[in-house]
C-alpha positions as a Markdown table, in Angstrom:
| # | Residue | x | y | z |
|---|---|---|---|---|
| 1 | Unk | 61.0 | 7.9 | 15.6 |
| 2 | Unk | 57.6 | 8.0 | 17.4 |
| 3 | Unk | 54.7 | 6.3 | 15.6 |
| 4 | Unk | 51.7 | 9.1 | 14.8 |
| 5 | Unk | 48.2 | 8.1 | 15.2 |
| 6 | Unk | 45.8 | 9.5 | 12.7 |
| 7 | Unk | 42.4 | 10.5 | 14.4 |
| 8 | Unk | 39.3 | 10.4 | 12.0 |
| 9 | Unk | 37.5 | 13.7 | 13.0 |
| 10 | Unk | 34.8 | 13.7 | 15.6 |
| 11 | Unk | 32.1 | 15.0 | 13.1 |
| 12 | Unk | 32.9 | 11.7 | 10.9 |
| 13 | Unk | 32.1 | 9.3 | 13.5 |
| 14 | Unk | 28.7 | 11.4 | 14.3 |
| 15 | Unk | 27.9 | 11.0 | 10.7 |
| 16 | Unk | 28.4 | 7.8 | 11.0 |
| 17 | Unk | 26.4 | 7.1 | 13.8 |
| 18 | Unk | 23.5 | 9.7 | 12.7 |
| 19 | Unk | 23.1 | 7.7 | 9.5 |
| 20 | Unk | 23.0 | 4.1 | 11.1 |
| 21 | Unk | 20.4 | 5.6 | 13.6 |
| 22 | Unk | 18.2 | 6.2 | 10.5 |
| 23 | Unk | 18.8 | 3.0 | 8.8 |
| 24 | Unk | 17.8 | 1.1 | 11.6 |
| 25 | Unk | 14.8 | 3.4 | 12.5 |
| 26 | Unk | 13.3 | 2.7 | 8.8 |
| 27 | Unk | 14.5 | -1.3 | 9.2 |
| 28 | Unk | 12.3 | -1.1 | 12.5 |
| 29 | Unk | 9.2 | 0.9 | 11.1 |
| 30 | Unk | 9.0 | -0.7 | 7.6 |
| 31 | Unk | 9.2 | -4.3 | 10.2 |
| 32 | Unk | 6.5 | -2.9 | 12.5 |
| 33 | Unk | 4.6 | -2.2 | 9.2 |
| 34 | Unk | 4.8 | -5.8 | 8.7 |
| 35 | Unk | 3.5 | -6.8 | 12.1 |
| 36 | Unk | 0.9 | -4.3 | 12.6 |
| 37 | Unk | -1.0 | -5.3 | 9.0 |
| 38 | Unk | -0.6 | -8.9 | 9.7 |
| 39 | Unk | -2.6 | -8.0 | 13.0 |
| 40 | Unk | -4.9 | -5.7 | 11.5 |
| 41 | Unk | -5.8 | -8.1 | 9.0 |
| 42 | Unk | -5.8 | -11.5 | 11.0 |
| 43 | Unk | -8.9 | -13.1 | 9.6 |
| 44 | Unk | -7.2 | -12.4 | 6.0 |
| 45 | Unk | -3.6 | -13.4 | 7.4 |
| 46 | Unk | -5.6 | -17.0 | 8.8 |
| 47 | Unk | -7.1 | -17.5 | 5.8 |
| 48 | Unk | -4.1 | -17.2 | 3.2 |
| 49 | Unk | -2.2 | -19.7 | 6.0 |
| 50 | Unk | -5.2 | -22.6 | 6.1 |
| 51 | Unk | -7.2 | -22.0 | 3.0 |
| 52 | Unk | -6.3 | -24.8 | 0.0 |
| 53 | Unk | -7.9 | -23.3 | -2.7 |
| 54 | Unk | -8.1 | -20.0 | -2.6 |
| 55 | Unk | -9.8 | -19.4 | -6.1 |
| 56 | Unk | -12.9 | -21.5 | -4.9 |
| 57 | Unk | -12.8 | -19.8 | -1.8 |
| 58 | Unk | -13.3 | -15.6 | -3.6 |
| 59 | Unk | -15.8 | -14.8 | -2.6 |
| 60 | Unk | -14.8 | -14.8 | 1.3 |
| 61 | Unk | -11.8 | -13.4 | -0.1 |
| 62 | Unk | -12.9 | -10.8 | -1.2 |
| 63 | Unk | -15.0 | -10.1 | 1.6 |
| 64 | Unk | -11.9 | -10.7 | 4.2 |
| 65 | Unk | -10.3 | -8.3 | 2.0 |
| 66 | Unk | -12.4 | -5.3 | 3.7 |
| 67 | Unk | -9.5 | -5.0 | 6.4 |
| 68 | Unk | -7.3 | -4.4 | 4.1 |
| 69 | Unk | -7.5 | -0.4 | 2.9 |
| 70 | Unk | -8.0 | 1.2 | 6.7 |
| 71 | Unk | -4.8 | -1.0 | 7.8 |
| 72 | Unk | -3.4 | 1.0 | 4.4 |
| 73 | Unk | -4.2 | 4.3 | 6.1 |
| 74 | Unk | -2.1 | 3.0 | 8.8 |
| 75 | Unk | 0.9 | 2.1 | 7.0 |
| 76 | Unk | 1.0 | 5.0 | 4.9 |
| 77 | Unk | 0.9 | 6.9 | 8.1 |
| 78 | Unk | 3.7 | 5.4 | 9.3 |
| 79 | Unk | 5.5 | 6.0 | 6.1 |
| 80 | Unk | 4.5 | 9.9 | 6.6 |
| 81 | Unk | 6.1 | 9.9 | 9.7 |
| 82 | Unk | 9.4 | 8.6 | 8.5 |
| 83 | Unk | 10.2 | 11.4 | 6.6 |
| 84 | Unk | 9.6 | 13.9 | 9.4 |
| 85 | Unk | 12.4 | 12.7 | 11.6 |
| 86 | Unk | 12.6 | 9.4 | 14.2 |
| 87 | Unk | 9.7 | 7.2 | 13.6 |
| 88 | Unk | 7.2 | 5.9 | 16.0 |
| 89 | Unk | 5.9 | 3.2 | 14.1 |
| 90 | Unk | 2.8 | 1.7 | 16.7 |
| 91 | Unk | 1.4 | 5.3 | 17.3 |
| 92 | Unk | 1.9 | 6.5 | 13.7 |
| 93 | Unk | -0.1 | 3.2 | 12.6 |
| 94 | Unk | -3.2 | 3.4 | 14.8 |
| 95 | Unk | -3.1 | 7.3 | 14.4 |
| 96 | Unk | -3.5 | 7.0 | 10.5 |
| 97 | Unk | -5.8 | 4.0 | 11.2 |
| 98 | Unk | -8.4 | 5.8 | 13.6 |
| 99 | Unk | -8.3 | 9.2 | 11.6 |
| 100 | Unk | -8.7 | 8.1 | 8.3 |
| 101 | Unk | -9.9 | 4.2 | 8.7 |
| 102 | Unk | -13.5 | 5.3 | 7.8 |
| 103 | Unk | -12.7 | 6.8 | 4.7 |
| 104 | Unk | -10.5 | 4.3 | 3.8 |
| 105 | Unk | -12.4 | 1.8 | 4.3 |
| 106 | Unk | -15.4 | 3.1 | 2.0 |
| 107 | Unk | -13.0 | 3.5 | -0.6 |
| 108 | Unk | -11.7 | -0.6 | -0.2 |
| 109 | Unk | -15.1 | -1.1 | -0.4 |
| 110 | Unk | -15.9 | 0.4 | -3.8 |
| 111 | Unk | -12.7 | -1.0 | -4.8 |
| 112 | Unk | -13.9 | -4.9 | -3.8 |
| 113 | Unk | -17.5 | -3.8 | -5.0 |
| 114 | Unk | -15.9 | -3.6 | -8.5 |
| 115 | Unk | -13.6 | -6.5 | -8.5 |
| 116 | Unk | -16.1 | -8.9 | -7.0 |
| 117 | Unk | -18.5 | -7.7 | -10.5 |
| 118 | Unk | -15.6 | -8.4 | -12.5 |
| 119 | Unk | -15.0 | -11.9 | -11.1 |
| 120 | Unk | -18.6 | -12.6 | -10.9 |
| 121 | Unk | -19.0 | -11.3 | -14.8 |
| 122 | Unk | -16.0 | -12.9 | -15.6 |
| 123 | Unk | -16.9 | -17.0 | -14.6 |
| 124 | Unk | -20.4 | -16.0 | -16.9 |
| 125 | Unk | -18.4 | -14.8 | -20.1 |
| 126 | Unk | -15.6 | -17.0 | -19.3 |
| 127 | Unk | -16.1 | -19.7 | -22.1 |
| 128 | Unk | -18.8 | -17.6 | -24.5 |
| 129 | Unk | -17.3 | -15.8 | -27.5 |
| 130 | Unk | -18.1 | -12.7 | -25.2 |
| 131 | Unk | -14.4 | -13.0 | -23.2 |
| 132 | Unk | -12.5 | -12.1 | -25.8 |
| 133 | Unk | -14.2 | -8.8 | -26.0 |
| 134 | Unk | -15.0 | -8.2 | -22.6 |
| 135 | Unk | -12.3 | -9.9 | -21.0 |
| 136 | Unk | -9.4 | -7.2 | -21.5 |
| 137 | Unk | -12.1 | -4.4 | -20.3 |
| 138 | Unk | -13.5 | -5.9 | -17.4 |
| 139 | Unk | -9.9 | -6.7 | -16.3 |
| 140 | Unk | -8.5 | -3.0 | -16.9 |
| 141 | Unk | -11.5 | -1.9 | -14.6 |
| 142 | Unk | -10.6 | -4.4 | -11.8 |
| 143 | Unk | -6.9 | -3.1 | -12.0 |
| 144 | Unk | -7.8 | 0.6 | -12.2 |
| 145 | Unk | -9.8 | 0.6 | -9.3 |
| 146 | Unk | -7.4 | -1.5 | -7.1 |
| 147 | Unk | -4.7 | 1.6 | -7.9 |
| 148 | Unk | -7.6 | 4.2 | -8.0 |
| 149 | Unk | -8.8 | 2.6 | -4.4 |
| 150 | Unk | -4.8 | 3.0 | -2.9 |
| 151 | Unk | -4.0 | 6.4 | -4.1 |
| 152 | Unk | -7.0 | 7.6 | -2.8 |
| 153 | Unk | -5.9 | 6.5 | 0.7 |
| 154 | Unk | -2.3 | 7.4 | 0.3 |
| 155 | Unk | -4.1 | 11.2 | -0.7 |
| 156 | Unk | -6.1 | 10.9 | 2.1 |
| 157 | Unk | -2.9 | 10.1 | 4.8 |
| 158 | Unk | -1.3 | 13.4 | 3.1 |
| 159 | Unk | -4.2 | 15.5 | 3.2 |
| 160 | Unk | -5.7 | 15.2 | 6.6 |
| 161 | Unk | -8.7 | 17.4 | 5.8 |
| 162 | Unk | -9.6 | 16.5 | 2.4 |
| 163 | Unk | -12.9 | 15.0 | 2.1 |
| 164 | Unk | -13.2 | 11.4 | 0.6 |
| 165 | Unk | -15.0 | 12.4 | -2.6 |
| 166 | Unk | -12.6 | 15.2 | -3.8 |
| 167 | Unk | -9.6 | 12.8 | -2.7 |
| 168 | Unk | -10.9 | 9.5 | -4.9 |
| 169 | Unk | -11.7 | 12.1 | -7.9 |
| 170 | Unk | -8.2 | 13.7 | -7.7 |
| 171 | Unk | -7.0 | 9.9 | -7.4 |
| 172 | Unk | -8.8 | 8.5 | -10.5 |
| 173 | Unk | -7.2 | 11.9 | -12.8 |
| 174 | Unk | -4.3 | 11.1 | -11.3 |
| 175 | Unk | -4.4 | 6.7 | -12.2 |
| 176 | Unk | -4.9 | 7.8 | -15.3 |
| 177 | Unk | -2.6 | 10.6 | -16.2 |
| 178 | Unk | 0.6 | 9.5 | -15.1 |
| 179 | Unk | -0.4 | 6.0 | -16.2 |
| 180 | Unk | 3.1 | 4.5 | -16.1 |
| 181 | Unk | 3.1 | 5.3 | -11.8 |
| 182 | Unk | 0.0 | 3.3 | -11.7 |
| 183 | Unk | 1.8 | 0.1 | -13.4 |
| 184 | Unk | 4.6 | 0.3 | -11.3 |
| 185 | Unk | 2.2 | 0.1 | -8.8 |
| 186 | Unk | 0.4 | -2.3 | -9.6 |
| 187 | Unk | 3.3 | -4.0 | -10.1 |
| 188 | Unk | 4.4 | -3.8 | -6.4 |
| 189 | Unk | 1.0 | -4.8 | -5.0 |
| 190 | Unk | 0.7 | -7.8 | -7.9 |
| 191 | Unk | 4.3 | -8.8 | -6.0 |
| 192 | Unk | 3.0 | -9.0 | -2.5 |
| 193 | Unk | 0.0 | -10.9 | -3.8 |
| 194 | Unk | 2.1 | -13.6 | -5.4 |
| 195 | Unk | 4.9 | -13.3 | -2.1 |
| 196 | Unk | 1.3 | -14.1 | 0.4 |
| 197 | Unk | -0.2 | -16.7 | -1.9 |
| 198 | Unk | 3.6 | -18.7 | -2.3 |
| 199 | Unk | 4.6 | -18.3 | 1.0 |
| 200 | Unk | 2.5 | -16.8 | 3.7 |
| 201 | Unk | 4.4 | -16.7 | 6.5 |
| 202 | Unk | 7.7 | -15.2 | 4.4 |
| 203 | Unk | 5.8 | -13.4 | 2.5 |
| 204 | Unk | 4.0 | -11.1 | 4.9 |
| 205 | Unk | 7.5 | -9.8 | 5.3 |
| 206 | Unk | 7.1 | -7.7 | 1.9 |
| 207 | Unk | 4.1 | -5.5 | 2.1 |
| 208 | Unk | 6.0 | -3.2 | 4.4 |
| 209 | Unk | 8.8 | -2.6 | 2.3 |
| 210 | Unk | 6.5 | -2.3 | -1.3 |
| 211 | Unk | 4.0 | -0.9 | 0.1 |
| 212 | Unk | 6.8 | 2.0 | 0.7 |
| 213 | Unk | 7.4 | 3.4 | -3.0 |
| 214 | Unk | 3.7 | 3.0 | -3.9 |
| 215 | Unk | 3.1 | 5.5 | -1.5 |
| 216 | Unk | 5.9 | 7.4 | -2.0 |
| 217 | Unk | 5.0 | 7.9 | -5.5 |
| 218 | Unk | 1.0 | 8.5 | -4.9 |
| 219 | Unk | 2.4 | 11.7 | -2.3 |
| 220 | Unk | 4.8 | 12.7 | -5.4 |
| 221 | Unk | 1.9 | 12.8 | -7.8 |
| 222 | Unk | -0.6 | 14.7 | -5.5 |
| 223 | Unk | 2.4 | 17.3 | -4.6 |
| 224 | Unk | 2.7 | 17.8 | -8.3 |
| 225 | Unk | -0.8 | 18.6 | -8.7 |
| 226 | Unk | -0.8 | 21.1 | -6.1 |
| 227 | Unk | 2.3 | 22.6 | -7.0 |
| 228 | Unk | 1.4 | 23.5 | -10.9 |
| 229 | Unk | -2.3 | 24.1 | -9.4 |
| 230 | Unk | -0.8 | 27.2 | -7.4 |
């Protein structure tokens, strides 16, 4: 009796091979995500690495800091790109970076602009029988306009003609309505802050992969919006 071989259909091992493709094409982008902030925000990426007290050293934080959003409009870019088929993470990034750096950048500034108050307000009520009061409010400010700041640049990656100041207003309604999107959020970026400060070098490795559903769920929330608007 002759042995049978059992082929596995042709279609199977395209599937197969389709659906590794993509896997390895997000790996790659989310990894070149990685790269491409840490180069877009060297001075940041040199400070976090040689810096040995970092709350001493805020203010120059803060002001280092300023790379930070128009490298955002580069990443989220890139993750725009990945859902409309094989990635090209390099072009994608400086493409989001040079079209919509500008804007981004003014609203990282209003977002450090508010933070840097709240620091600076903070050290002069820190201590008085004034931080118990003001503490909780100043810090809810500082937080709101960190997730205010980044869904106004993930709006501004989806809508490529949207002006700045209609795209930070929708932003704001949006921080504050769905309210549980901005935690998880803040969340995410609170987890790369910690991941940089522990371990710099390992931790620049997780901005490109939780920077992902932040802006996944800022595009969500905008698409929402325009959906029930028309």
């Amino acid at each position: 009796m002759s042995g049978t071989t059992t082929r596995a259909p042709r279609g199977l091992f395209r599937l197969r091979h389709e659906t590794l493709d993509t896997i390895f094409g997000y790996a790659y982008a989310i990894l070149m995500v990685d790269v491409l902030l840490v180069l877009a925000n060297l001075p940041l990426a040199v400070m976090l690495l040689v810096a040995r007290d970092l709350l001493q050293a805020w203010p120059l934080l803060l002001v280092l800091s300023l790379t930070v959003a128009p490298s955002l409009a580069g990443a989220f870019e890139v993750y725009r790109s990945m859902g409309e088929g094989q990635p090209r993470p390099f072009a994608a990034f400086w493409h989001g970076y040079r079209r919509r750096g500008g804007a981004a950048a003014l609203a990282g500034l209003a977002a450090v602009l508010v933070v840097g108050f709240v620091l600076y307000d903070g050290a002069i009520v820190g201590g008085t029988v004034w931080a118990v009061l003001l503490g909780p409010t100043l810090l809810v400010v500082a937080l709101l306009a960190v997730v205010t700041a980044v869904t106004t640049i993930a709006g501004l990656t989806v809508f490529a003609s949207a002006s700045l100041r209609a795209t930070a207003k929708a932003a704001l309604y949006l921080s504050v309505r769905r309210w549980y999107s901005s935690v998880l959020a803040l969340v995410l970026l609170g987890l790369i802050v910690v991941a940089l400060l522990m371990q710099p070098v390992l931790g620049a490795l997780a901005p490109g992969l939780l920077l992902y559903p932040v802006f996944a769920n800022a595009h969500y929330a905008f698409r929402r919006v325009l959906e029930r608007e028309a």
